[in-house]
ROKELO-964702 format. One record per residue (C-alpha): z negated, y, x negated; residue in one letter. Coordinates in nm, 2 decimals, always signed. Example, Ala and Ser with C-alpha at 12.3 -4.5 7.8 and 13.67 -1.06 7.14 Angstrom:
<site><zz>-0.78</zz><yy>-0.45</yy><xx>-1.23</xx><res>A</res></site>
<site><zz>-0.71</zz><yy>-0.11</yy><xx>-1.37</xx><res>S</res></site>
***
This chain:
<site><zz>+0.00</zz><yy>+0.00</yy><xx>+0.00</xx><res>X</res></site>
<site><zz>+0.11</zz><yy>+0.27</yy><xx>-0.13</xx><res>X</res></site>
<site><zz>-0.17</zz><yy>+0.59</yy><xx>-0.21</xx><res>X</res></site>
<site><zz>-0.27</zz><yy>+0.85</yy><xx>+0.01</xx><res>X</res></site>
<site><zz>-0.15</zz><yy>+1.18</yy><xx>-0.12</xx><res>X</res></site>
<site><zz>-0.36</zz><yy>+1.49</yy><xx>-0.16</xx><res>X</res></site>
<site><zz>-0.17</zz><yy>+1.75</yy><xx>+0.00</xx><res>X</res></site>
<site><zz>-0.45</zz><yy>+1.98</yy><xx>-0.07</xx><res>X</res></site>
<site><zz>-0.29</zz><yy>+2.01</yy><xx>-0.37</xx><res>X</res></site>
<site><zz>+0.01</zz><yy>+2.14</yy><xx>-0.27</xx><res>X</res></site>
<site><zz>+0.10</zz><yy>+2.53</yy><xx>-0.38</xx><res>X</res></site>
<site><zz>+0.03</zz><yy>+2.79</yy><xx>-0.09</xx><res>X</res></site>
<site><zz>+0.34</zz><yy>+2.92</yy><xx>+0.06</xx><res>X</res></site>
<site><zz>+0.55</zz><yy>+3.26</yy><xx>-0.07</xx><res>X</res></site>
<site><zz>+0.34</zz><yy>+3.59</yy><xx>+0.02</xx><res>X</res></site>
<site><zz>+0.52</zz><yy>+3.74</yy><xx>+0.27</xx><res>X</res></site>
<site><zz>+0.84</zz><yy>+3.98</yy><xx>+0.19</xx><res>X</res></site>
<site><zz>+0.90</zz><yy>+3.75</yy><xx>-0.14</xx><res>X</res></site>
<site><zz>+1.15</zz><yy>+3.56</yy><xx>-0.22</xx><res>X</res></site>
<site><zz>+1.21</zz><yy>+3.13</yy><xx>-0.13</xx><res>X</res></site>
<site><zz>+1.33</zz><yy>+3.14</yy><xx>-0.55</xx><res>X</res></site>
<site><zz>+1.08</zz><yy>+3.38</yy><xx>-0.68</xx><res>X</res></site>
<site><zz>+0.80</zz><yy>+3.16</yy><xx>-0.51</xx><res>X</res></site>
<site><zz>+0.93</zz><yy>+2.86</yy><xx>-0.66</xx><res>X</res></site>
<site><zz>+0.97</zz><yy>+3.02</yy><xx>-1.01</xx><res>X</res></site>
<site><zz>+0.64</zz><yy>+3.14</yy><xx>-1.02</xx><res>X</res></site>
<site><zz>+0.45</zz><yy>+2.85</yy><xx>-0.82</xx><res>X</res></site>
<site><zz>+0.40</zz><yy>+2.62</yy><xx>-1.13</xx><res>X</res></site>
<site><zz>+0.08</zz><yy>+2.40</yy><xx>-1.08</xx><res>X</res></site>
<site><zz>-0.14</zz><yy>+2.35</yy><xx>-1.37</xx><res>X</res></site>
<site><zz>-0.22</zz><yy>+2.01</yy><xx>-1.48</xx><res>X</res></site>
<site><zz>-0.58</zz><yy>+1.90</yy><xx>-1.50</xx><res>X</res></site>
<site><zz>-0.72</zz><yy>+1.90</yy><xx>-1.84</xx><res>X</res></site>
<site><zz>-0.62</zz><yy>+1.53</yy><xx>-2.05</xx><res>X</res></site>
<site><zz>-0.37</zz><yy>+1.38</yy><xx>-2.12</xx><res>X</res></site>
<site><zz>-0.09</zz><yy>+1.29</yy><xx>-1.80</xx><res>X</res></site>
<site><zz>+0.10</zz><yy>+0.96</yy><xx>-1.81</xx><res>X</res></site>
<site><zz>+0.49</zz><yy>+1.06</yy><xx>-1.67</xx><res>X</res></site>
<site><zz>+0.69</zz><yy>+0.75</yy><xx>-1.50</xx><res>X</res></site>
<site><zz>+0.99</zz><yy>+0.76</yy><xx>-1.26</xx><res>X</res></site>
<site><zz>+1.05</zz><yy>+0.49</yy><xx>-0.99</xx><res>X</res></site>
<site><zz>+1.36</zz><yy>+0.54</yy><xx>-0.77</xx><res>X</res></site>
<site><zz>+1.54</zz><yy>+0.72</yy><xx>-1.06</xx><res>X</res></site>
<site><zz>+1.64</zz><yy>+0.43</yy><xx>-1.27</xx><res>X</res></site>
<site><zz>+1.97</zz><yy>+0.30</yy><xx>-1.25</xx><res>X</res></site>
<site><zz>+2.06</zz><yy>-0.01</yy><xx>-1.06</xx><res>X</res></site>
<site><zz>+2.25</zz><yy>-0.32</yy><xx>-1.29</xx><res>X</res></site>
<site><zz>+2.55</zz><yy>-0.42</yy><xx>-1.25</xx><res>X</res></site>
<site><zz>+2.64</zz><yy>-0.66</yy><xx>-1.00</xx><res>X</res></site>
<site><zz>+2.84</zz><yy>-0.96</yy><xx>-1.18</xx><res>X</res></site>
<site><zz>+3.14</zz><yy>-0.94</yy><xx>-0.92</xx><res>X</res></site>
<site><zz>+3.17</zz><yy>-0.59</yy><xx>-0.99</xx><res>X</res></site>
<site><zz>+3.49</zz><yy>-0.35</yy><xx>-1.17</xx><res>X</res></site>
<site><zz>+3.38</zz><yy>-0.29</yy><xx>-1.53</xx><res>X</res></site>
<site><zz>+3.45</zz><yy>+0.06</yy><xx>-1.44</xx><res>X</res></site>
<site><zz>+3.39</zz><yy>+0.08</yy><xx>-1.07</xx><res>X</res></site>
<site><zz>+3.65</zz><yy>+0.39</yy><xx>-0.99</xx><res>X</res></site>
<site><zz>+3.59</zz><yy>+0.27</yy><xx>-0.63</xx><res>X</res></site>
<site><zz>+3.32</zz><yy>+0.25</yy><xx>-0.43</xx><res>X</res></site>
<site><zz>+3.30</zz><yy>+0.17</yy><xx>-0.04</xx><res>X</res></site>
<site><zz>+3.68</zz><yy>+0.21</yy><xx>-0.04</xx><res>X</res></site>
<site><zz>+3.66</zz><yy>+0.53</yy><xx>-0.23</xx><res>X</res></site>
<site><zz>+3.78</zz><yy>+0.64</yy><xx>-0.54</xx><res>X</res></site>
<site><zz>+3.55</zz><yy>+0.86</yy><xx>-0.78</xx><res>X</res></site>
<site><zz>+3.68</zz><yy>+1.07</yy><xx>-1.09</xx><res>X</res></site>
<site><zz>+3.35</zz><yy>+1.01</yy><xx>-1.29</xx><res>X</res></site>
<site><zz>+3.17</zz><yy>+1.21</yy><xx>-1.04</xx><res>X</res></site>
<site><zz>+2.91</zz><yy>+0.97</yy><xx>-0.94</xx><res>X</res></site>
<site><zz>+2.56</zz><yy>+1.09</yy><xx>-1.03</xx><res>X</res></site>
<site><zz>+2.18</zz><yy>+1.04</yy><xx>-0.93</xx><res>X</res></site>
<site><zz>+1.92</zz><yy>+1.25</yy><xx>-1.04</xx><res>X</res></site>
<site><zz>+1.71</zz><yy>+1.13</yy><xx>-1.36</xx><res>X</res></site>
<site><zz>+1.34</zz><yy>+1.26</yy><xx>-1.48</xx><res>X</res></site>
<site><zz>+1.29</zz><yy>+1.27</yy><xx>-1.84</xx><res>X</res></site>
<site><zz>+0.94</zz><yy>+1.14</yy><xx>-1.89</xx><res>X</res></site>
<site><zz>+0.82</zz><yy>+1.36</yy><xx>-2.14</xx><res>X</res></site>
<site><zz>+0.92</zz><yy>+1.71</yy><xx>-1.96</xx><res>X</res></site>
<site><zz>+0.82</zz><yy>+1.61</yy><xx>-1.63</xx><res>X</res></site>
<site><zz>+0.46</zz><yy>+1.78</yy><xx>-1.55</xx><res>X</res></site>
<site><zz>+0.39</zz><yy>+1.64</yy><xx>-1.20</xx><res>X</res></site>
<site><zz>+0.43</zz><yy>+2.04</yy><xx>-1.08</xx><res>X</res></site>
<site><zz>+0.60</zz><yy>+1.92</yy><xx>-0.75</xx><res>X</res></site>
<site><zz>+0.87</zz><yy>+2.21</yy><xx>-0.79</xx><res>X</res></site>
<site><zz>+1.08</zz><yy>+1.96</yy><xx>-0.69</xx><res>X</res></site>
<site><zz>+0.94</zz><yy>+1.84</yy><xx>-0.35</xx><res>X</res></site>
<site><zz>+0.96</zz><yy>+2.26</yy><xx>-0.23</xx><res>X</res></site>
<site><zz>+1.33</zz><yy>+2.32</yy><xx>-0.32</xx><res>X</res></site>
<site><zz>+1.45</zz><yy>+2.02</yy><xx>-0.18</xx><res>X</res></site>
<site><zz>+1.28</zz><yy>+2.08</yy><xx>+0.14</xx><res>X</res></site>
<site><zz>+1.42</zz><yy>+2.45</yy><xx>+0.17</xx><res>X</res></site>
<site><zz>+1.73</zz><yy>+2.30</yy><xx>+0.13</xx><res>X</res></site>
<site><zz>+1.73</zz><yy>+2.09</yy><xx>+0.37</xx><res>X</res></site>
<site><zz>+1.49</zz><yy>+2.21</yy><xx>+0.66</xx><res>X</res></site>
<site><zz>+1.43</zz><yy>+2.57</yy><xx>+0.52</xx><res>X</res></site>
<site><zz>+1.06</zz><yy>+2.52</yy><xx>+0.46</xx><res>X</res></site>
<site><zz>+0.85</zz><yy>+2.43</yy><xx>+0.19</xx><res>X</res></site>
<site><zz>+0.68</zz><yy>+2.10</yy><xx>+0.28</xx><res>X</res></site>
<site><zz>+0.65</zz><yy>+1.84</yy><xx>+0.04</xx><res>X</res></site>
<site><zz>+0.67</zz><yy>+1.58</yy><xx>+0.35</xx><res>X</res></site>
<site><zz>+0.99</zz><yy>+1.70</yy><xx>+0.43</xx><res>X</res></site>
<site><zz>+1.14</zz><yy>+1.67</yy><xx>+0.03</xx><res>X</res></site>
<site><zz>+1.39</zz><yy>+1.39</yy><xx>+0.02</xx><res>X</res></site>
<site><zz>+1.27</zz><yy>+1.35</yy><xx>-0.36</xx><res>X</res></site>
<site><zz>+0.88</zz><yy>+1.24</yy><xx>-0.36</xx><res>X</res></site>
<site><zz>+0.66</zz><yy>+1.32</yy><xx>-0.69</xx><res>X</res></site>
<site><zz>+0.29</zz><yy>+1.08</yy><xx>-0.64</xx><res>X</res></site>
<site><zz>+0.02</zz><yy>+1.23</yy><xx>-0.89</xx><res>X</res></site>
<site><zz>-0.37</zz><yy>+1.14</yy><xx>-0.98</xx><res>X</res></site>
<site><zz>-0.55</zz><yy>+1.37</yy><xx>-1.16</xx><res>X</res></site>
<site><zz>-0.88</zz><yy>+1.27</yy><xx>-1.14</xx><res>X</res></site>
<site><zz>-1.01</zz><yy>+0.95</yy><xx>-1.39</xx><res>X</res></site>
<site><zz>-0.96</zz><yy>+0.80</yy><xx>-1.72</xx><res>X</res></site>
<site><zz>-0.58</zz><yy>+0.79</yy><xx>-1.71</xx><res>X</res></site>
<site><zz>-0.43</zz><yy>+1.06</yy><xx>-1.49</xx><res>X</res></site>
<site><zz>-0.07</zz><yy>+0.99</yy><xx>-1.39</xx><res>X</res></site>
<site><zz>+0.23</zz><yy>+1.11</yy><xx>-1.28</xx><res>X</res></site>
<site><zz>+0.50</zz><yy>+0.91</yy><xx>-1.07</xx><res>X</res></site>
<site><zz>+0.87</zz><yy>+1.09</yy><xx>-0.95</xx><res>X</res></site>
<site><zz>+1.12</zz><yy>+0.93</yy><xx>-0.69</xx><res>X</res></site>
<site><zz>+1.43</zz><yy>+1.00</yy><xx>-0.63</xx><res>X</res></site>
<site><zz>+1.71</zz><yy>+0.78</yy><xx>-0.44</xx><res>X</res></site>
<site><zz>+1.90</zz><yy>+0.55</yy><xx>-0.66</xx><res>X</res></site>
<site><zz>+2.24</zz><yy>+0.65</yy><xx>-0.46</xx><res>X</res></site>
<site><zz>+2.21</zz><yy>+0.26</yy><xx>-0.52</xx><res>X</res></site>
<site><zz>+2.61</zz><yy>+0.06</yy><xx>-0.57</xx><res>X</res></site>
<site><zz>+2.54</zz><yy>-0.13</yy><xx>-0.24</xx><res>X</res></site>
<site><zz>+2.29</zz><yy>+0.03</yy><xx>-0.05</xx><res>X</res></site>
<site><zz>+2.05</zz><yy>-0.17</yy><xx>+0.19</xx><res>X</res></site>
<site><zz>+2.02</zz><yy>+0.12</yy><xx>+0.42</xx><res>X</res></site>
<site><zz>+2.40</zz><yy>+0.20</yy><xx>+0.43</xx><res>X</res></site>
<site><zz>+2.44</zz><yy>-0.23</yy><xx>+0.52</xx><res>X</res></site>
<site><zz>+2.17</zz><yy>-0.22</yy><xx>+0.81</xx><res>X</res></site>
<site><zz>+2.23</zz><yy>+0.09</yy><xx>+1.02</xx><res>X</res></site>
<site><zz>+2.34</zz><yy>-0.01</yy><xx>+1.38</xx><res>X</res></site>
<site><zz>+2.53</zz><yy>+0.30</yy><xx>+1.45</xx><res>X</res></site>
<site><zz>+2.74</zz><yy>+0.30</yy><xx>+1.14</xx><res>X</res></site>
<site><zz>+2.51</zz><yy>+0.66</yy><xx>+1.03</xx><res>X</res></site>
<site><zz>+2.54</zz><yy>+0.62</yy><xx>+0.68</xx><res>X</res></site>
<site><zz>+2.87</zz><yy>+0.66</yy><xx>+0.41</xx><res>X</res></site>
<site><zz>+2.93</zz><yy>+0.74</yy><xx>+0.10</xx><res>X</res></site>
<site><zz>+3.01</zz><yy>+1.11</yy><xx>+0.03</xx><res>X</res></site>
<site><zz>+3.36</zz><yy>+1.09</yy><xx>-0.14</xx><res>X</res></site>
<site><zz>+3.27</zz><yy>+1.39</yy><xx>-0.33</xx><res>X</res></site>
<site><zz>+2.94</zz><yy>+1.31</yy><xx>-0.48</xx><res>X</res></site>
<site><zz>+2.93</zz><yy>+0.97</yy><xx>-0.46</xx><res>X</res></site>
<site><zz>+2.56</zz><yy>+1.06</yy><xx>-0.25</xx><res>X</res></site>
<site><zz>+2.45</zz><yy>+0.83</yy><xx>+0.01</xx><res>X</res></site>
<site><zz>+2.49</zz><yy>+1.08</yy><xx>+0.39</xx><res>X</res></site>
<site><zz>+2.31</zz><yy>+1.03</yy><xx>+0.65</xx><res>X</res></site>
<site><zz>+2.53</zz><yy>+1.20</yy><xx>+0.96</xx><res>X</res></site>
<site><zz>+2.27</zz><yy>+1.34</yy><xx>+1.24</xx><res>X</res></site>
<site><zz>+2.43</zz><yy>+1.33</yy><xx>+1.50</xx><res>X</res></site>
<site><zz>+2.52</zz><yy>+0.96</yy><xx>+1.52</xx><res>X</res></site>
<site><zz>+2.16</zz><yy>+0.84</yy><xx>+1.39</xx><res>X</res></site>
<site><zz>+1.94</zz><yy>+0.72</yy><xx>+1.66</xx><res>X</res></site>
<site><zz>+1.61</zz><yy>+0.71</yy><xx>+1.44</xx><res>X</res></site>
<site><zz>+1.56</zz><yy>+0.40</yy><xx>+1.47</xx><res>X</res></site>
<site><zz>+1.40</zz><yy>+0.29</yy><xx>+1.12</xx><res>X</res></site>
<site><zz>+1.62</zz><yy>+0.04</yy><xx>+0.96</xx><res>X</res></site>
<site><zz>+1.72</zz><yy>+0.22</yy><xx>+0.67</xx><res>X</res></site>
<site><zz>+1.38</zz><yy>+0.31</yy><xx>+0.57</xx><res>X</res></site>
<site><zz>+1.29</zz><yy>+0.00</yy><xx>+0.67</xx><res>X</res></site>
<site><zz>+1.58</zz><yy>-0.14</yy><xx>+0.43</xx><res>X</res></site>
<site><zz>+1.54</zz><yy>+0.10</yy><xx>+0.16</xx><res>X</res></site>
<site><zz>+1.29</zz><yy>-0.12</yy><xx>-0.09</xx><res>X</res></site>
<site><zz>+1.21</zz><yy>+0.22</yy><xx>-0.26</xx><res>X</res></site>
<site><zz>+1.08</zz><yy>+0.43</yy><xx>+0.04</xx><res>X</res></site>
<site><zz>+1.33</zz><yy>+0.75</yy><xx>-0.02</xx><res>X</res></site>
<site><zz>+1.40</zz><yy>+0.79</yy><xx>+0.31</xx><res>X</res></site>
<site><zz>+1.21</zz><yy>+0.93</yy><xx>+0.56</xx><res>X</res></site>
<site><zz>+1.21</zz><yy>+0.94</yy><xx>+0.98</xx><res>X</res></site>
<site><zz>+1.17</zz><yy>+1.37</yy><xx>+1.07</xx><res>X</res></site>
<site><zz>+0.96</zz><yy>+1.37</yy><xx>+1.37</xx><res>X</res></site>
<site><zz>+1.04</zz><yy>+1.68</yy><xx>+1.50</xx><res>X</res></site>
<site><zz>+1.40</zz><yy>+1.54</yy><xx>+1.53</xx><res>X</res></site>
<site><zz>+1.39</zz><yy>+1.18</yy><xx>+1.53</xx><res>X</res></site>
<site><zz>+1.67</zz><yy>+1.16</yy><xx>+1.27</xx><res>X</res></site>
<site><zz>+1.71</zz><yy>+0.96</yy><xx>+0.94</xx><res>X</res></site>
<site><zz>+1.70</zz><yy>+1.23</yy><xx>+0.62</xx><res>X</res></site>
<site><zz>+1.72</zz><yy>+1.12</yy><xx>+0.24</xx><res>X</res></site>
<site><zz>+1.90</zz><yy>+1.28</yy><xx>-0.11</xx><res>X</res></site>
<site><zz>+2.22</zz><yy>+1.44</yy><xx>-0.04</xx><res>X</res></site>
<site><zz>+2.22</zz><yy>+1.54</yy><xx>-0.40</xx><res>X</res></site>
<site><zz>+2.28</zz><yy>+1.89</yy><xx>-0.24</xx><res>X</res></site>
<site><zz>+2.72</zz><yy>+1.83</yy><xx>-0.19</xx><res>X</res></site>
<site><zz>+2.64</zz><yy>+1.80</yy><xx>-0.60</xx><res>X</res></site>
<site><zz>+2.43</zz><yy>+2.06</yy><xx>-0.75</xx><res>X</res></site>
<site><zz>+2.10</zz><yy>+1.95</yy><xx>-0.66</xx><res>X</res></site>
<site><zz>+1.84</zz><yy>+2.25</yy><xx>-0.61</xx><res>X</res></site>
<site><zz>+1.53</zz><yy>+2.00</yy><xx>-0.75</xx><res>X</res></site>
<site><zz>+1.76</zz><yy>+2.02</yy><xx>-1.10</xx><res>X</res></site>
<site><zz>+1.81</zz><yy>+2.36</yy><xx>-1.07</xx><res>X</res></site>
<site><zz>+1.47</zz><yy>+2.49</yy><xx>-0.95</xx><res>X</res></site>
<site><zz>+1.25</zz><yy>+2.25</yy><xx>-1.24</xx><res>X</res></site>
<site><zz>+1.05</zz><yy>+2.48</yy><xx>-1.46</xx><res>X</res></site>
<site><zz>+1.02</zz><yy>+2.22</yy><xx>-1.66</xx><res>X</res></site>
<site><zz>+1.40</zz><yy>+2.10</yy><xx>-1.73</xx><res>X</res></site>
<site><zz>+1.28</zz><yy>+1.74</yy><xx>-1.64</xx><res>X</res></site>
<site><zz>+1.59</zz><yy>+1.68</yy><xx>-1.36</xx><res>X</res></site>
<site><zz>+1.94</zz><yy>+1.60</yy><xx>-1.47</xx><res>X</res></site>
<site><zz>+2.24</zz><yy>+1.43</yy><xx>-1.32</xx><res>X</res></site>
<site><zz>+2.36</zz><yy>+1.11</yy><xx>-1.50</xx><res>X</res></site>
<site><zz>+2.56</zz><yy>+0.86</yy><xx>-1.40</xx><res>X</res></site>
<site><zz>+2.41</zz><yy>+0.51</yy><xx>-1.28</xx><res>X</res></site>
<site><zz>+2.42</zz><yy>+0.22</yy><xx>-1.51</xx><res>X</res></site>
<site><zz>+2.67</zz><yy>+0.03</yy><xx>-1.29</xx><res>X</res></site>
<site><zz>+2.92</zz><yy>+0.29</yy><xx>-1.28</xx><res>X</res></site>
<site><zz>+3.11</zz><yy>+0.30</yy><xx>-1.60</xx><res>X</res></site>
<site><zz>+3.33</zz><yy>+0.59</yy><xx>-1.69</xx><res>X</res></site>
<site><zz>+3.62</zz><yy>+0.64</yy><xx>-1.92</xx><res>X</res></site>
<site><zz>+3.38</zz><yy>+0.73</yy><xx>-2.18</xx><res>X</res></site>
<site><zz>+3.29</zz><yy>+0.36</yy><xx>-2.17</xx><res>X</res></site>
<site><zz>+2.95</zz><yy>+0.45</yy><xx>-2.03</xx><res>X</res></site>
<site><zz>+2.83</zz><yy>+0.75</yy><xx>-2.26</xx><res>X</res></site>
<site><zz>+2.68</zz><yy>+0.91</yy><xx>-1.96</xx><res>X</res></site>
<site><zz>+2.49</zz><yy>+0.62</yy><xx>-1.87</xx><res>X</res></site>
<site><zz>+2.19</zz><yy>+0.72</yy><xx>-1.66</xx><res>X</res></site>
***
């Protein structure tokens, strides 16, 4: 089971008249005194499949111009500062709510061995969630390569979170729809917004480039 989260630890929300970007440049969160062990789950690349193109120049019936990315977190940069969780929830709902981030960052301060653990969707080769959905909601964004969720034919029924076996999506209650990492049509604000230069784009393991896989995530 996984943890309970202290949202009490969450920043405090832009005064008001200031700026969604100004608040998240300035709304670094200091980490407890000790030393902070950094790991990623969710952010690792997938293996290849045996059946699988060397290359993989298409996906889902797709073809990609070594465009396919999922966001990385380097270990040593990443402070657990939860940057992250607020721009990705402006992005997508216009708020800053870490419940509503489609990338998740778990942290434990408090102990012997604090620690610090980032997810972020895999944007796996053969996603569970796209293979479950009953009302064909999911596909591949030609462009990105991201995994979409399209609103307005997702019932909120569950399956894909149910499916996904590293909890990056999420059911908004307000709406009853499905929501996960749309790597932001492919400049991802959590990238862009770090303080810390922890986020990146990479491509996955399985998908091989022309480099040969030089930009192997």
């Amino acid at each position: 089971m996984e943890k309970e989260r202290d949202e009490s630890m969450t920043p405090e929300l832009p005064a008001k008249g200031s700026t969604r970007r100004g608040f998240l440049k300035k709304a670094v969160v200091a980490a407890a005194g000790g030393a902070v062990t950094v790991a990623t789950i969710g952010c690792v690349a997938t293996q290849k499949t045996s059946n699988a193109d060397p290359r993989l120049k298409k996906i889902d019936g797709k073809t990609f111009n070594n465009t396919l990315n999922h966001i990385v977190v380097d270990l040593e940069k990443c402070s657990g500062c939860r940057h992250c969780e607020l721009a990705c929830s402006d992005h997508l709902f216009g708020v800053f709510n870490p419940k509503l981030s489609a990338i998740r960052v778990d942290r434990e301060y408090g102990g012997a061995a604090p620690w610090v653990v980032t997810h972020a969707c895999r944007q796996c080769h053969e996603p569970w969630c796209l293979s479950v959905c009953p009302k064909d909601a999911l596909e591949r964004d030609a462009k990105t390569g991201a995994v979409l969720i399209i609103a307005k034919k997702c019932d909120g029924c569950g399956d894909c979170v149910k499916a996904c076996p590293f909890e990056m999506i999420k059911i908004r209650k307000e709406t009853k729809k499905a929501f996960k990492c749309d790597l932001c049509g492919g400049e991802p604000q959590c990238v862009t917004e770090c303080p810390m230069d922890a986020l990146s784009l990479k491509a996955p393991i399985w998908y091989q480039g022309e480099t040969g896989g030089a930009n192997n995530g």
